[in-house]
C-alpha positions as CSV (number, residue, x, y, z in Angstrom):
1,X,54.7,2.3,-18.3
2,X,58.4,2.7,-18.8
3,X,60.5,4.7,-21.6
4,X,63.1,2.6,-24.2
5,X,65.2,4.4,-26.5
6,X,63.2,7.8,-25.0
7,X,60.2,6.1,-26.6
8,X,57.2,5.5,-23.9
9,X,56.3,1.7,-23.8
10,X,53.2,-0.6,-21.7
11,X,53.6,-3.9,-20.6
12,X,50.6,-5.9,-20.8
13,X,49.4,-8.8,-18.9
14,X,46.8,-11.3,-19.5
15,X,45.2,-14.0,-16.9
16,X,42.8,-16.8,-17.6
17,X,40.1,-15.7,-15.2
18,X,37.6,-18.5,-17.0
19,X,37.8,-20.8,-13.8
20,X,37.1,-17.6,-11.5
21,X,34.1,-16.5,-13.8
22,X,32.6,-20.2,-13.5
23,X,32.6,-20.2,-9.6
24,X,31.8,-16.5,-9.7
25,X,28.5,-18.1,-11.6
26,X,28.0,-21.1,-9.8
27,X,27.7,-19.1,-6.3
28,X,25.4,-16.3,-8.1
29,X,23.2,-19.4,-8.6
30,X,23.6,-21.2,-5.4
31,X,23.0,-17.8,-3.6
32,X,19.3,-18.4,-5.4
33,X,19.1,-21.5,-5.1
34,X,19.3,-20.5,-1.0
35,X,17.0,-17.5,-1.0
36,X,14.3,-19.6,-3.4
37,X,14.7,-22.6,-1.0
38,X,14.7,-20.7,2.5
39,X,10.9,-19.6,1.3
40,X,10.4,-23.6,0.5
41,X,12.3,-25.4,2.9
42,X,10.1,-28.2,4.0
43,X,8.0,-28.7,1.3
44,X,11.4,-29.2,-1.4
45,X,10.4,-32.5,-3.4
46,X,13.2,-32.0,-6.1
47,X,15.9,-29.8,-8.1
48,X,16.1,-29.4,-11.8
49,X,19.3,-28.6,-13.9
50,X,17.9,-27.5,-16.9
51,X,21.7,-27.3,-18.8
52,X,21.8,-31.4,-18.6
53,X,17.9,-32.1,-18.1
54,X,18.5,-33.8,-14.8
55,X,16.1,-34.0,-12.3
56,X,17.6,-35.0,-8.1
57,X,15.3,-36.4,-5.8
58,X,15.0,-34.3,-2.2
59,X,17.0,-37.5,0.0
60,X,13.7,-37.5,2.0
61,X,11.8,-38.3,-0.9
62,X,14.7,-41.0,-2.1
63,X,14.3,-43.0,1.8
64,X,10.6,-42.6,1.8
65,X,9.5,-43.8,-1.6
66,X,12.7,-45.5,-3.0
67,X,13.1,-43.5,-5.7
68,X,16.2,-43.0,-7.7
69,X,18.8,-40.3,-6.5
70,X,19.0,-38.6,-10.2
71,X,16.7,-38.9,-13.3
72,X,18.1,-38.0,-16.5
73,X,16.8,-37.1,-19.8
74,X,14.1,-35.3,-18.5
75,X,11.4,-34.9,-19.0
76,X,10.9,-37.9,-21.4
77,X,12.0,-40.0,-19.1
78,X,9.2,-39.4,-16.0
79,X,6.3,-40.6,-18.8
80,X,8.8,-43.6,-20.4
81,X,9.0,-45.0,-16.3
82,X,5.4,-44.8,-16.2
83,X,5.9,-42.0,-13.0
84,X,3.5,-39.6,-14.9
85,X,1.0,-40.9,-16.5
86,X,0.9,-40.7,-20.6
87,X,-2.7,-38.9,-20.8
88,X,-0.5,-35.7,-18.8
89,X,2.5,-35.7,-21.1
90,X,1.4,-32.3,-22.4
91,X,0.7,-30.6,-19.0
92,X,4.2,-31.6,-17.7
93,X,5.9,-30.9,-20.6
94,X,4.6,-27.4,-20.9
95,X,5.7,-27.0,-17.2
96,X,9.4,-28.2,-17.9
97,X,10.2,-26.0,-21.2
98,X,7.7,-22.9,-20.0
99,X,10.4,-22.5,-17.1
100,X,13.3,-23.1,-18.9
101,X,12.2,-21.0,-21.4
102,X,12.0,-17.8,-19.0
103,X,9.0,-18.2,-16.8
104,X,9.9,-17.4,-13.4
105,X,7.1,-20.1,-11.7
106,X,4.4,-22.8,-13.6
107,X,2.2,-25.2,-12.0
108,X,0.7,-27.7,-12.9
109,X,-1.8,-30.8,-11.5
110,X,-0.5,-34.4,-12.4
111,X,-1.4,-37.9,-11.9
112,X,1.9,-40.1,-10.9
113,X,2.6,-43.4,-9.8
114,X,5.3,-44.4,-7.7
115,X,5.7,-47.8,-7.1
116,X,4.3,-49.7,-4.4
117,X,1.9,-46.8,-3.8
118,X,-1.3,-45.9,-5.0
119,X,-2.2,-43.0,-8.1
120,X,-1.6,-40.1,-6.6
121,X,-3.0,-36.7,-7.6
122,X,-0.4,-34.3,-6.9
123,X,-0.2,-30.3,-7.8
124,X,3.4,-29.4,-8.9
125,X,5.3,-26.5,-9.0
126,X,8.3,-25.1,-10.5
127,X,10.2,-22.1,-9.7
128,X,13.0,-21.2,-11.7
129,X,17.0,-20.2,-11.2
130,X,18.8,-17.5,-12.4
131,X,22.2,-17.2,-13.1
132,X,24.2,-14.2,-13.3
133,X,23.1,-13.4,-16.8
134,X,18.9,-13.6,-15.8
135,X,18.7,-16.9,-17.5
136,X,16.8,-19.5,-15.8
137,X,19.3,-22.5,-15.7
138,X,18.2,-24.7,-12.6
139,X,14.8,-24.8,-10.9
140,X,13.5,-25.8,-7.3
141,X,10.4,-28.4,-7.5
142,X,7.4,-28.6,-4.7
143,X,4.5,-31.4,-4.6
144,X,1.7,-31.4,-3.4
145,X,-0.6,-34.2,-2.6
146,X,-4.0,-33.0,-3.7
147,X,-5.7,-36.8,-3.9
148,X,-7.9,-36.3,-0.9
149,X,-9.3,-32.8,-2.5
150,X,-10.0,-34.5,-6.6
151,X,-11.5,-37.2,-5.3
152,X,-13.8,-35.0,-2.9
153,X,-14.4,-32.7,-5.9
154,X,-15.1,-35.6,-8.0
155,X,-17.8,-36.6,-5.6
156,X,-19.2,-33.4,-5.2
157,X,-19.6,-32.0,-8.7
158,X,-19.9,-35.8,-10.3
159,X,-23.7,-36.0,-11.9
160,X,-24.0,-40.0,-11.6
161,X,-27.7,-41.2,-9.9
162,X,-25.8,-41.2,-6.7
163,X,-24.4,-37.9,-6.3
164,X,-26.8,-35.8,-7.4
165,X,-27.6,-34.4,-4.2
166,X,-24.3,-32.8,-4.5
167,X,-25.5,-31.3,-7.7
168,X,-28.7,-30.1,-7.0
169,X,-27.6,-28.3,-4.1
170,X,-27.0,-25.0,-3.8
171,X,-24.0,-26.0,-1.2
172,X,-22.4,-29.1,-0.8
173,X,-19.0,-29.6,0.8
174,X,-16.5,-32.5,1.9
175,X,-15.1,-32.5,5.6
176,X,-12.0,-34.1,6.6
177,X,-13.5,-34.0,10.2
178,X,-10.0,-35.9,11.1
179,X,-8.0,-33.0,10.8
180,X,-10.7,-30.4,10.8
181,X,-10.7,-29.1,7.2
182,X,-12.9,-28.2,4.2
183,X,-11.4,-30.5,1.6
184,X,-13.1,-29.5,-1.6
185,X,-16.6,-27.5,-2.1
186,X,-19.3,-26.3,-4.6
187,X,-19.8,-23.1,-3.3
188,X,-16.9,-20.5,-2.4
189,X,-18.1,-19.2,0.1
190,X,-16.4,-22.4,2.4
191,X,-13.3,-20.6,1.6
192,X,-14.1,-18.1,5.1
193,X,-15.7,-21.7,6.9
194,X,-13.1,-22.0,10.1
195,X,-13.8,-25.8,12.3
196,X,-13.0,-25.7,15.4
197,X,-11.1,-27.9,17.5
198,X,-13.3,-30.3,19.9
C-alpha cells in the first residue's frame, strides 16, 4: 500500500493462472494414472478418457492384434465394429457409464472378436481416474482371457446326454495338466487343490 493526497491506497494485480491450473490438473491425474498403473503394469490392455469417449490401445496390444491406436465414440463404437458382440451391449455399457459415473472399479465378462482370431471370452475391468476435484475423468482397462475357464465350465455344469457325468457328480473338475492348473470346477473346494510340478 502507499498514501496519495494523505489518503491510503492498494494496488491490485491480476494474473491469468488458467494455463497453470490446467497442468496443475493434468499432473494430479497423471500422478494416478502412475500409482493405478504401477499396481497393473503388465496386465494394462487399454486407457479410457472419459471427457472425449476415447478409448487407446496398450501399443502391445496395437502390434499383436493390429488393432487401431485410438477408438472414438465410445462405447458405441466397440458393438457398431462387431469387437463386442451385440447380445453384451448392456453389460459393457453399464461398465463404461457406472465408472464414469463415480464408481471407483466395475467388471464385467464379454465376448469379443478381434479379427483374424477366434471368439474370445474375456473378463474386463475398469478402474477409474480422478482428477483433482474426485471426479472420475480417465480410467485404466485390464483383460483377461477367461476362454479356457467358460468353455471348461460349460462342459462341466452343461446337462446334455454327454456330460452328465459332470452333473451327477458330486465333484467334477477340468485340468490344464499343461500348465498344472484347475481351470474351472463344480465343487469349491478345488479352490485349496495345489498340482505339483513333475
Amino acid at each position: 500500500s502507499s498514501f496519495e493526497n494523505g489518503k491510503p491506497c492498494y494496488v491490485c494485480t491480476f494474473s491469468d493462472i488458467t494455463y497453470l491450473k490446467t497442468l496443475e490438473t493434468e499432473l494430479q491425474v497423471n500422478q494416478n494414472i502412475l500409482a493405478c498403473s504401477a499396481s497393473f503394469a503388465s496386465r494394462i490392455s487399454f486407457y479410457v478418457d472419459f471427457t472425449t469417449d476415447t478409448l487407446t490401445n496398450h501399443n502391445v496390444f496395437v502390434n499383436k492384434y493390429n488393432l487401431p491406436e485410438t477408438i472414438t465414440d465410445m462405447p458405441s463404437k466397440l458393438i457398431s465394429t462387431g469387437m463386442v458382440y451385440e447380445e453384451f451391449k448392456e453389460e459393457l455399457f453399464s461398465l463404461y457409464y457406472k465408472v464414469k459415473n463415480g464408481s471407483p472399479e466395475e467388471c464385467v465378462v464379454l465376448k469379443i472378436f478381434i479379427h483374424g482370431l477366434r471368439p474370445s471370452w474375456v473378463r474386463v475391468t475398469l478402474h477409474g481416474i480422478e482428477d483433482s476435484s474426485g471426479k472420475i475423468i480417465k480410467a485404466i482397462g485390464i483383460i483377461d482371457d477367461i476362454s479356457e475357464q467358460v468353455i471348461a465350465e460349460d462342459i462341466i455344469l452343461g446337462d446334455s446326454g454327454n456330460r452328465k457325468i459332470f452333473t451327477d457328480s458330486f465333484f467334477a473338475c477340468m485340468i490344464n495338466l499343461s500348465q498344472c492348473r484347475v481351470i474351472a470346477s463344480k465343487n469349491d473346494c478345488t479352490d485349496i487343490i495345489k498340482i505339483p510340478e513333475q
